[in-house]
DOVEX-514018 format. One record per residue: residue number from 1; x, y, z of N, C-alpha, C, O in turn; chain. Coordinates in steps of 0.05 Angstrom, whole numbers, plus 5000, padded with zeros to 4 digits. Layout:
// residues N
NUM/X/Y/Z/X/Y/Z/X/Y/Z/X/Y/Z/A
...
***
This chain:
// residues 269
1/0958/8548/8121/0987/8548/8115/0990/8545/8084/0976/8527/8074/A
2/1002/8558/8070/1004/8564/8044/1024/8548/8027/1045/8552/8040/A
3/1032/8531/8005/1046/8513/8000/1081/8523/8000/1100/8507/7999/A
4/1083/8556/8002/1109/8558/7999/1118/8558/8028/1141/8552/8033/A
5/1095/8567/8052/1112/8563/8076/1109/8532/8083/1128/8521/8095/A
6/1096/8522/8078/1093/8483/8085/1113/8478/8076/1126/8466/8093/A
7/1134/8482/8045/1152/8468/8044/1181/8478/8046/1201/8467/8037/A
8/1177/8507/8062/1199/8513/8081/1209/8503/8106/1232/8500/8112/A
9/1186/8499/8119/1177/8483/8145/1183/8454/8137/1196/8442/8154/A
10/1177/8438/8113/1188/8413/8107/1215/8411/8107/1223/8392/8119/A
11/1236/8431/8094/1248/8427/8086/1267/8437/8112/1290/8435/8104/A
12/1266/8445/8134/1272/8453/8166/1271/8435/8167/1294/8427/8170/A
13/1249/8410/8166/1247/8377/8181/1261/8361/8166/1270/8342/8177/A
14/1267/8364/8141/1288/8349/8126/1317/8352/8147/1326/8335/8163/A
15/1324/8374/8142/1350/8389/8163/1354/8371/8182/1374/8357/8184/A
16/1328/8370/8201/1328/8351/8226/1332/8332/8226/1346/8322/8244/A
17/1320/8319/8207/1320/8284/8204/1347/8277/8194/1359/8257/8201/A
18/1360/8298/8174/1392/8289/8166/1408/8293/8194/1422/8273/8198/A
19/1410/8308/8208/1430/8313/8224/1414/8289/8247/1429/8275/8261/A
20/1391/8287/8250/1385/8262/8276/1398/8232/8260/1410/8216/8275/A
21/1396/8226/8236/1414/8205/8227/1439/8203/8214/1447/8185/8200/A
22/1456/8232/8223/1480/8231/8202/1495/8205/8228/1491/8199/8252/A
23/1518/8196/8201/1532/8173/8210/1529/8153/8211/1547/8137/8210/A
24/1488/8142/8214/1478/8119/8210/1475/8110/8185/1491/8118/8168/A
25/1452/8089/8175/1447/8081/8144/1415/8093/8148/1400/8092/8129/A
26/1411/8099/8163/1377/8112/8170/1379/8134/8146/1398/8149/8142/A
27/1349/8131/8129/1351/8156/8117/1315/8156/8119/1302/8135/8122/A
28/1301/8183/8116/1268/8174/8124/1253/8171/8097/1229/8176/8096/A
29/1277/8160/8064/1261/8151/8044/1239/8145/8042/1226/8153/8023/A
30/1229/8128/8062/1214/8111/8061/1188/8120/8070/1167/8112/8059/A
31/1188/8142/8095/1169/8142/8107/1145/8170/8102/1122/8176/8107/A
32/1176/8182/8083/1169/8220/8083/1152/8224/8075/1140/8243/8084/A
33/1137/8206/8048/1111/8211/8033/1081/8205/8042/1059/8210/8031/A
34/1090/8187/8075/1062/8186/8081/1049/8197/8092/1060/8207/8112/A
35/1023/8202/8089/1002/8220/8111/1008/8227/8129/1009/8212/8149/A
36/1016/8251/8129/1010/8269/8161/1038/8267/8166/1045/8276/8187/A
37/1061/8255/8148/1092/8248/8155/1110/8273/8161/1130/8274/8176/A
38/1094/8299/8142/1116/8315/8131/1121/8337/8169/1118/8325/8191/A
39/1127/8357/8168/1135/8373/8199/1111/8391/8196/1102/8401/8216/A
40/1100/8395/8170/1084/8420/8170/1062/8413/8179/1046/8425/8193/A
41/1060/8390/8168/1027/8370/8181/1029/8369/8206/1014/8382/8221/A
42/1049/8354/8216/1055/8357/8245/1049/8384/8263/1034/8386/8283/A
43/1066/8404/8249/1059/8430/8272/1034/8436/8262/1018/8444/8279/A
44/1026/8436/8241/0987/8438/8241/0974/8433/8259/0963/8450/8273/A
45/0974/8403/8264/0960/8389/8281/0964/8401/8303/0944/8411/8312/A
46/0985/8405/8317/0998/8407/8342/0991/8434/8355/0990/8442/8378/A
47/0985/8451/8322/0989/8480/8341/0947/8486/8337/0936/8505/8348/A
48/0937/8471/8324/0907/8463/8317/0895/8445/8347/0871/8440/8349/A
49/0906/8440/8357/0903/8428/8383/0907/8439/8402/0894/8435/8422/A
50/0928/8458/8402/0937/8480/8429/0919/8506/8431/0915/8522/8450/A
51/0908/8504/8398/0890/8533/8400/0863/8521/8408/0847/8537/8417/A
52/0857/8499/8407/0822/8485/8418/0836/8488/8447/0819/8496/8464/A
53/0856/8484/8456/0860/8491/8489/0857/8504/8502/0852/8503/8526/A
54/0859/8528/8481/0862/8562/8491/0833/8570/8487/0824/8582/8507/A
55/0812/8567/8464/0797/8566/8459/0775/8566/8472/0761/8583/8482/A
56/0773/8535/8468/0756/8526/8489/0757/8524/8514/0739/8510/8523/A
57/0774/8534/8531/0777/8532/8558/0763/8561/8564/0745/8566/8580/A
58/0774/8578/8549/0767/8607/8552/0725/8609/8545/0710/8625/8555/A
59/0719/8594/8532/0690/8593/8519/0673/8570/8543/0649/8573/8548/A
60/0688/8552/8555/0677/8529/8567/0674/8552/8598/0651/8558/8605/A
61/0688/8559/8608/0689/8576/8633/0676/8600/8628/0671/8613/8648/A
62/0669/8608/8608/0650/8628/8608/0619/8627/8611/0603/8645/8614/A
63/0616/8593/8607/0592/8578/8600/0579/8571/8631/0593/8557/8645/A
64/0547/8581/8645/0536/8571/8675/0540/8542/8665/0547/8530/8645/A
65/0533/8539/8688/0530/8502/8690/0559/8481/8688/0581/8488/8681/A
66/0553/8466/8694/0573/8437/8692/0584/8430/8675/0605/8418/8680/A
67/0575/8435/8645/0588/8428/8623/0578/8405/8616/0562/8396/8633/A
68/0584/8388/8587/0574/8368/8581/0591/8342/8579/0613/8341/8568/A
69/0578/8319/8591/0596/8293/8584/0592/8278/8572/0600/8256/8580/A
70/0578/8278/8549/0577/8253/8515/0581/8230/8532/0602/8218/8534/A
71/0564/8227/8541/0577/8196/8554/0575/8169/8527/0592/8152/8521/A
72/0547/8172/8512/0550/8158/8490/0576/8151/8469/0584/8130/8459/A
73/0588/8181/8467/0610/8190/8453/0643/8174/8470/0662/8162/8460/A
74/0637/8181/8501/0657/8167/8517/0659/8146/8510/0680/8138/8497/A
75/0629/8123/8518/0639/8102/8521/0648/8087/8495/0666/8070/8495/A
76/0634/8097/8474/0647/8079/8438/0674/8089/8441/0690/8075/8428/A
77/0690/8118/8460/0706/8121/8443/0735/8105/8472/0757/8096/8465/A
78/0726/8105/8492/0743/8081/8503/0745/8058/8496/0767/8048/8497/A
79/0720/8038/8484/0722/8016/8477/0740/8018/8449/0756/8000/8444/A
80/0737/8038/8433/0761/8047/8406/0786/8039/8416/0802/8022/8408/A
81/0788/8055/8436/0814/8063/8440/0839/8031/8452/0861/8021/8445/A
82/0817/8024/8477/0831/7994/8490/0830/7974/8454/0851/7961/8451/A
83/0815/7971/8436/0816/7962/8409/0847/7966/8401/0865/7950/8399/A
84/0846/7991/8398/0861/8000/8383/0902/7996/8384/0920/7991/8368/A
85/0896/8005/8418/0917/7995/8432/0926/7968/8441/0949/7960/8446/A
86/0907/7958/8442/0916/7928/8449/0926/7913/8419/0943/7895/8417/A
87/0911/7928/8395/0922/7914/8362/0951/7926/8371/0967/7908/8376/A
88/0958/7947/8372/0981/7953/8362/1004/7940/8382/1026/7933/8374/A
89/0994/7937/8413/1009/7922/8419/1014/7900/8412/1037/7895/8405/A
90/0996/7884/8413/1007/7855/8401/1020/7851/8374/1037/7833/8371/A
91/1012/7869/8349/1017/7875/8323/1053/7872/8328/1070/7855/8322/A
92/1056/7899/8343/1088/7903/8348/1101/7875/8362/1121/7867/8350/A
93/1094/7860/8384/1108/7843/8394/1108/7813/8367/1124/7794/8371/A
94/1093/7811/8347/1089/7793/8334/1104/7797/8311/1113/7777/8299/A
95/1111/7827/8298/1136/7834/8276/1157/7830/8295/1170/7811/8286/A
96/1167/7838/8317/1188/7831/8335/1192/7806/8333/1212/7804/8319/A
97/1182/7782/8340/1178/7764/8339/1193/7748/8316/1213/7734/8316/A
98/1172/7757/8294/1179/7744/8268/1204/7748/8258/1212/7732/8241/A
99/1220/7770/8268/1240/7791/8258/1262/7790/8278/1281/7805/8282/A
100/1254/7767/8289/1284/7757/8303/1288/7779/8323/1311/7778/8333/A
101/1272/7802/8334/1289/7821/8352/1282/7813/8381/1261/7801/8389/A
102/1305/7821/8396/1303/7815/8421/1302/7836/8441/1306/7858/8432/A
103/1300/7836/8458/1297/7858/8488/1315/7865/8491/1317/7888/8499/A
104/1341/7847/8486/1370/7865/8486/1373/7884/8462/1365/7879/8439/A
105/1384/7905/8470/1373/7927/8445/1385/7932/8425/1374/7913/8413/A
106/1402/7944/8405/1413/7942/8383/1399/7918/8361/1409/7898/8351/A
107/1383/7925/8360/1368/7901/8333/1376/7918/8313/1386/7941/8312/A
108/1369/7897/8290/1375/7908/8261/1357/7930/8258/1334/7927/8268/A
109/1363/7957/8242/1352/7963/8230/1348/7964/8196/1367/7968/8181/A
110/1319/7959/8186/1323/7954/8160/1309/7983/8153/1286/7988/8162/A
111/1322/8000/8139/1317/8021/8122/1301/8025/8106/1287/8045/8107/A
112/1298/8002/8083/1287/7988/8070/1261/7982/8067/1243/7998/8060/A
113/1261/7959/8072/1234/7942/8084/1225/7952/8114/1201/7953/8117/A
114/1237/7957/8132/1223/7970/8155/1194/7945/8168/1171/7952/8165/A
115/1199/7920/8181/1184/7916/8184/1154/7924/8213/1131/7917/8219/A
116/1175/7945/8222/1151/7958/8242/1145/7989/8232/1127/7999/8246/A
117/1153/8002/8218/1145/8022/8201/1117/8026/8202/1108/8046/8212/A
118/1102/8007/8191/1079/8019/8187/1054/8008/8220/1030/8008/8216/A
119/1061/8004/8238/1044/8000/8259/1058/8026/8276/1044/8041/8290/A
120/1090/8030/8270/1092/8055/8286/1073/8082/8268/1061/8100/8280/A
121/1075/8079/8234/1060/8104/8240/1028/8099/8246/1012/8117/8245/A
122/1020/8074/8250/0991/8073/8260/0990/8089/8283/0972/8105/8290/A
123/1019/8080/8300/1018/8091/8333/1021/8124/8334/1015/8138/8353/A
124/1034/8134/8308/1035/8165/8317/1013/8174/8299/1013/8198/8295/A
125/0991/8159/8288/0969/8171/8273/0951/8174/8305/0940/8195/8311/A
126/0952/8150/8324/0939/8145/8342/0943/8165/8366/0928/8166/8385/A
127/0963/8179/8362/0966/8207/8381/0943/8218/8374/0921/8219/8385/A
128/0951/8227/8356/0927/8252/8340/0893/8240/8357/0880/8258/8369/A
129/0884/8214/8357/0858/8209/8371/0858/8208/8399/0839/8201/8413/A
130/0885/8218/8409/0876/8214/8429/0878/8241/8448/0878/8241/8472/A
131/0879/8261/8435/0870/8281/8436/0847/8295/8442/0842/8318/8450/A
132/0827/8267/8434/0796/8268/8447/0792/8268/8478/0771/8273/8490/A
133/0822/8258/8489/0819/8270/8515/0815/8296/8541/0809/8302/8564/A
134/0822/8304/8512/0822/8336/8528/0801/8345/8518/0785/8359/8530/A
135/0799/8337/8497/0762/8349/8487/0745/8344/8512/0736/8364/8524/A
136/0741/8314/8523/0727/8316/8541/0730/8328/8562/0713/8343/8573/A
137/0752/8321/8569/0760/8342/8594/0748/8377/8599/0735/8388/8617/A
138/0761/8387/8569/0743/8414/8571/0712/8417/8568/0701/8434/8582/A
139/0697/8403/8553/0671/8397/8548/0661/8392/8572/0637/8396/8573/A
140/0670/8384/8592/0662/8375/8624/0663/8390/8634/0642/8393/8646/A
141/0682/8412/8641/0695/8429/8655/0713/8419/8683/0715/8431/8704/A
142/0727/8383/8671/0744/8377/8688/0773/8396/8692/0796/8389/8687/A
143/0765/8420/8702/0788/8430/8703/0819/8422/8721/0842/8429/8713/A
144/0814/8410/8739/0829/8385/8756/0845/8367/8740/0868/8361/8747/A
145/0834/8356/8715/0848/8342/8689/0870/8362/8673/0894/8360/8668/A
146/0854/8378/8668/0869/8399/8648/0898/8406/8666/0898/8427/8680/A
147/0917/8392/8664/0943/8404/8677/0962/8411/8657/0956/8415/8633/A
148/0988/8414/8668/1007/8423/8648/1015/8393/8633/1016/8385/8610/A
149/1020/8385/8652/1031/8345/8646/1011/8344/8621/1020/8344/8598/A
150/0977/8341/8627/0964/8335/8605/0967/8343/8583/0968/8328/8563/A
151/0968/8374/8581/0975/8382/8554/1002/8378/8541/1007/8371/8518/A
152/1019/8383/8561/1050/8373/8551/1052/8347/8537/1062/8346/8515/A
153/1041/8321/8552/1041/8299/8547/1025/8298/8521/1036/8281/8506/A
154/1005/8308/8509/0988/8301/8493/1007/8317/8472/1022/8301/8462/A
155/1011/8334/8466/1024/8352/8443/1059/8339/8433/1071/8335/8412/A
156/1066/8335/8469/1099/8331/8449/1102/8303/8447/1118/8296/8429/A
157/1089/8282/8462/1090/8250/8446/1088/8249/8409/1104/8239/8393/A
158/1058/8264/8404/1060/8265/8383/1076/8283/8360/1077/8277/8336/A
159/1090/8307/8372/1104/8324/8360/1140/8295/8354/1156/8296/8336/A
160/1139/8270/8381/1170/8276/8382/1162/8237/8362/1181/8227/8351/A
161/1144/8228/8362/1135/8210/8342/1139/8217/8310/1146/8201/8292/A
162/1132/8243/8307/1141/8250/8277/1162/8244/8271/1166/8231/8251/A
163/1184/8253/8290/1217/8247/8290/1220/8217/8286/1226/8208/8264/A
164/1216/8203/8305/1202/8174/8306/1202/8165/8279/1220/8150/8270/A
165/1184/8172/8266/1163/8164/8245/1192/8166/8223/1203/8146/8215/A
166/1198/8185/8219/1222/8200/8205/1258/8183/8206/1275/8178/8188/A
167/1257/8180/8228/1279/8174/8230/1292/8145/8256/1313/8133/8264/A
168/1264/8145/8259/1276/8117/8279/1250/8099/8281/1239/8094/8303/A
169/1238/8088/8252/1224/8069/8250/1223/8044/8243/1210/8033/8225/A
170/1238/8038/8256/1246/8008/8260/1273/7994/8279/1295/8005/8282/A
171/1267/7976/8286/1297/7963/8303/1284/7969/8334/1261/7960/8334/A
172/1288/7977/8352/1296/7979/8370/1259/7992/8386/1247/7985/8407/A
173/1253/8017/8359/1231/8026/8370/1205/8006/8372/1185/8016/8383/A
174/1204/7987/8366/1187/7958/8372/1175/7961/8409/1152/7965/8418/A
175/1205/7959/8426/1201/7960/8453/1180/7987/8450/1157/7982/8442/A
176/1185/8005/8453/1164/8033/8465/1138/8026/8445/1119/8037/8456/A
177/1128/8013/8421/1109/8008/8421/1094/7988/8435/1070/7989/8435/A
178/1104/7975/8443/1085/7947/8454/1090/7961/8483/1071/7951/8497/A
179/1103/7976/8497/1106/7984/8526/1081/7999/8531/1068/7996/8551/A
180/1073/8020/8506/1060/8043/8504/1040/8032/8506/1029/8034/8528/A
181/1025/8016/8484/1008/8003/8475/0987/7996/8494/0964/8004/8498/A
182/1009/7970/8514/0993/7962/8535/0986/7974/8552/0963/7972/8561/A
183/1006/7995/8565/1000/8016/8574/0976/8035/8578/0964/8043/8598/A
184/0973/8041/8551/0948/8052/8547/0935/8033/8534/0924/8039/8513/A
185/0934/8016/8540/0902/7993/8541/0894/7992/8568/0871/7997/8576/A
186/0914/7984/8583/0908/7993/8607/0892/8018/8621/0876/8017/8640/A
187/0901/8040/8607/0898/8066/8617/0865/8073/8605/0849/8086/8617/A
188/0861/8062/8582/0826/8065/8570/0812/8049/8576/0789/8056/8573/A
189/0817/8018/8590/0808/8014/8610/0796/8020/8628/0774/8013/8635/A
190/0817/8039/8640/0806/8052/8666/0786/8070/8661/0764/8065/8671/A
191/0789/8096/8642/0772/8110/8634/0749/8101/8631/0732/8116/8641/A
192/0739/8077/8617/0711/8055/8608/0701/8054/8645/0681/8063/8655/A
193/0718/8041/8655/0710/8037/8684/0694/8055/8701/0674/8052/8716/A
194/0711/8081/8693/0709/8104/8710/0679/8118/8707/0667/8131/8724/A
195/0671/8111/8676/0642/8126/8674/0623/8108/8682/0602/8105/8670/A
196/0630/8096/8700/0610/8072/8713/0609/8075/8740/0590/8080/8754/A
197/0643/8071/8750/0642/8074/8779/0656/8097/8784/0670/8110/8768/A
198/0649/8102/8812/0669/8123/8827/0712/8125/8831/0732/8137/8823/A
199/0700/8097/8852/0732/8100/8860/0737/8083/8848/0720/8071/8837/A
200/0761/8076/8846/0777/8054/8827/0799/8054/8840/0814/8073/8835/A
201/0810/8028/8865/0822/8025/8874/0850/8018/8863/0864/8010/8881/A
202/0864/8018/8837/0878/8003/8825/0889/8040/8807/0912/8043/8797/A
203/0872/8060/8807/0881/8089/8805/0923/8086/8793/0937/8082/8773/A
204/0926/8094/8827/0950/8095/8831/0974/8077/8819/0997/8082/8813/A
205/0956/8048/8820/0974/8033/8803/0981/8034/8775/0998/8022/8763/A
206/0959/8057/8766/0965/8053/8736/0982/8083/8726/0989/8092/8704/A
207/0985/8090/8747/1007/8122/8738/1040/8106/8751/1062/8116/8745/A
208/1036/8082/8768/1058/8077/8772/1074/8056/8752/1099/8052/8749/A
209/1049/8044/8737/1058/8024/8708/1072/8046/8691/1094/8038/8683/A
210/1063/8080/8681/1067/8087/8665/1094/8098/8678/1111/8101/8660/A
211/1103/8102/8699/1121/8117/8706/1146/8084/8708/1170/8088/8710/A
212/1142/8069/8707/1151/8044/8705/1164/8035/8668/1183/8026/8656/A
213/1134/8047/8664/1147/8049/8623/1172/8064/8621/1192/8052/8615/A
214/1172/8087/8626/1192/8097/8620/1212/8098/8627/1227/8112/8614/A
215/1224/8081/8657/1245/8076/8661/1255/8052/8649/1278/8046/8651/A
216/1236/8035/8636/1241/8014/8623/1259/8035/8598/1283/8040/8598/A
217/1235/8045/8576/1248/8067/8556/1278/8074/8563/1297/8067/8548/A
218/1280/8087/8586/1310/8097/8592/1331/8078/8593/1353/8083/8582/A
219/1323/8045/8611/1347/8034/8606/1351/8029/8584/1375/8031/8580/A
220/1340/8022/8566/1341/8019/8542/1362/8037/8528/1384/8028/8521/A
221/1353/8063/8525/1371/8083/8519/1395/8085/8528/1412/8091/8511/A
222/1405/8081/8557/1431/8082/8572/1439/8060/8554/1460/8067/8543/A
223/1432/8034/8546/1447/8017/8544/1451/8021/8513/1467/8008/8500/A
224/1436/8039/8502/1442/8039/8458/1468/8049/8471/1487/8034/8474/A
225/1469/8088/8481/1485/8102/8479/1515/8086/8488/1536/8081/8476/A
226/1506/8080/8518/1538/8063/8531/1554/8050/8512/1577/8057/8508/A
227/1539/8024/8494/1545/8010/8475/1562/8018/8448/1576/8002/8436/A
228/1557/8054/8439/1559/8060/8412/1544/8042/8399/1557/8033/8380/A
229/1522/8033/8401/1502/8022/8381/1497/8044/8362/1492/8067/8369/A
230/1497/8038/8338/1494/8046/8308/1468/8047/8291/1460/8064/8275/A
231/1456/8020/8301/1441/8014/8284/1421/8031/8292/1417/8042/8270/A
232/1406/8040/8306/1392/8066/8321/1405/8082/8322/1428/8082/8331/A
233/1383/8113/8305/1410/8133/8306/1412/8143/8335/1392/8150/8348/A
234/1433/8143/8343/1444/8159/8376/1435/8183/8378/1428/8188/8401/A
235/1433/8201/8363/1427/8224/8372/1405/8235/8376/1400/8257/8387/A
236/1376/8205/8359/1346/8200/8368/1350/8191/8394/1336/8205/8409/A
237/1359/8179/8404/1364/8161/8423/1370/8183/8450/1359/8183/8472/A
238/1387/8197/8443/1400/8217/8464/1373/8238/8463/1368/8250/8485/A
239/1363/8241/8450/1343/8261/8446/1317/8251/8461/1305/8267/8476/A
240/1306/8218/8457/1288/8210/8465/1301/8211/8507/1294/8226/8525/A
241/1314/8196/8507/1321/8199/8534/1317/8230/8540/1299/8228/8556/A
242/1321/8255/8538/1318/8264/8554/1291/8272/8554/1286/8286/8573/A
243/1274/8269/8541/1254/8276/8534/1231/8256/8546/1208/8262/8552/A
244/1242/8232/8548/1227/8208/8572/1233/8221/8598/1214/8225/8614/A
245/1255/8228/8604/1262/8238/8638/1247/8260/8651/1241/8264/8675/A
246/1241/8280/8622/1223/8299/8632/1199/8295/8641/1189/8309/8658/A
247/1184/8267/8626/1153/8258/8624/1160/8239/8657/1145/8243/8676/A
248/1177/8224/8658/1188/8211/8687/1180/8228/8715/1165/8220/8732/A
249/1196/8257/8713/1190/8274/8732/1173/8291/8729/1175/8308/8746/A
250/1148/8296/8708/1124/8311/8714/1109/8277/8719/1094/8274/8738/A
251/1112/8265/8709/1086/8230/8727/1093/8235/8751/1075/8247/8763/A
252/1124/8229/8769/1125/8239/8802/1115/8249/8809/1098/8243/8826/A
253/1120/8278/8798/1104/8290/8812/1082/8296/8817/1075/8311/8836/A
254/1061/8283/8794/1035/8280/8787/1022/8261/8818/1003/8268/8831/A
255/1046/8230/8824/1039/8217/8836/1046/8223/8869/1034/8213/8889/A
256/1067/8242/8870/1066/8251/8898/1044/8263/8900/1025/8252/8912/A
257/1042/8291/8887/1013/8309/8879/0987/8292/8897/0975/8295/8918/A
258/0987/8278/8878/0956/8249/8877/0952/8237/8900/0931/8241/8913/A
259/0969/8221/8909/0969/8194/8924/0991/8199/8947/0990/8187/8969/A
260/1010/8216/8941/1021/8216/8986/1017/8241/8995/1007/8243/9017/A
261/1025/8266/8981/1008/8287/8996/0990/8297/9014/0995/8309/9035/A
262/0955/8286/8997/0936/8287/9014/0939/8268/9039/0931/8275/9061/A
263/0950/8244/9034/0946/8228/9060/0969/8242/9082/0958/8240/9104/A
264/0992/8253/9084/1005/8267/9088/0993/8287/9104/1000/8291/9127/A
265/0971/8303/9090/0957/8334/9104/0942/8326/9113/0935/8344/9128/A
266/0917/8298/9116/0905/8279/9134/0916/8280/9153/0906/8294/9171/A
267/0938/8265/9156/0951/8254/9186/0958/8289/9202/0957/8290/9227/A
268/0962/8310/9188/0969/8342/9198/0935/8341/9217/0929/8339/9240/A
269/0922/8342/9195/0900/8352/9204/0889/8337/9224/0868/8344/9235/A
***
């Protein structure tokens, strides 16, 4: 990408970020100059990830055999990851903390000083690694993994984090980091487990924690918008909601899919 279309494409994400905070005191002064902040970096990454999809899926299926599973590579990079997520959770509940915000939502936002600013953009740098998921996935030839959910989920968290990063870093976005966090501490967990054992009876419970996150996420949201809360721009807010509801109903259906179905065509058969 060449510097005059990067800062056409920047200057499209400027557009965005003014109209996602007009009316508020949100402006993304603060955040626009850092690494990987700008839209162009963003769709880099994003569209540099969709082409290793296309890529390598097309090169991995062409390939005899089973494919390969780095298990060395696995296991350092689960133990990274539960690290990584568990700092940022606690990181976030401990600026919350210090910073007077509470679970009831409308907290201050400071423009300014931003005191969760910089662990949120740790958390949307932390998209980008975890991307290594699908590496493995294709490198295996878990084609069963590779769904639409997976790739959707992996590309637009971190596509809608930029926004995040930009325009709603701080106040309120505290909750979805520490939700996320544990979440996926949880979730790399399992993965660590999994290249050990088979079944893992506790599976199902952990697509029902995540599908549990986000209705947490949503009330949250019903209650900025209901409110006319300010201090969060509303129109991130209206934006993130619908964009949680979508990830809500591809997990269902992931977990009908998974867990009542087959037992379902059992009892047929």
């Amino acid at each position: 990408m060449d510097m005059m279309t990067a800062d056409m494409i920047d200057g499209v994400g400027q557009s965005l970020v003014d109209w996602t905070t007009e009316g508020t005191a949100v402006t993304n002064s603060l955040t626009k100059g850092w690494p990987l902040a700008s839209l162009s970096s963003m769709l880099s990454i994003v569209a540099a990830y969709l082409t290793f999809v296309a890529v390598g899926t097309a090169v991995m299926s062409s390939l005899p055999g089973p494919g390969f599973k780095f298990y060395g590579l696995s296991f350092a990079y689960n133990i990274v990851q539960v690290m990584l997520c568990a700092y940022m959770c606690i990181e976030a509940f401990i600026l919350a903390q210090r910073n007077g915000y509470t679970l009831t939502p409308c907290n201050a936002f400071d423009a300014v000083n931003a005191p969760i600013a910089k662990v949120l953009w740790l958390f949307y740098l932390s998209k980008v690694l975890d991307f290594m998921d699908t590496f493995f996935i294709i490198m295996k030839k878990n084609w069963k993994q590779l769904t639409f959910l997976h790739v959707y989920h992996h590309s637009t968290i971190f596509a809608f984090y930029w926004l995040n990063l930009n325009a709603g870093y701080d106040g309120d976005i505290f909750f979805t980091v520490i939700l996320n966090g544990l979440i996926h501490t949880v979730m790399y967990t399992y993965y660590f487990v999994s290249l050990h054992t088979r079944d893992i009876w506790w599976k199902k419970y952990l697509t029902m924690c995540q599908m549990f996150q986000f209705g947490c996420m949503n009330v949250q949201a019903v209650y900025l918008l209901g409110t006319g809360c300010k201090q969060f721009p509303p129109r991130l807010t209206a934006l993130y909601f619908v964009y949680i509801v979508s990830m809500f109903g591809l997990f269902a259906h992931f977990f009908v899919q998974s867990y009542t179905k087959p037992k379902a065509q059992k009892k047929v058969a």
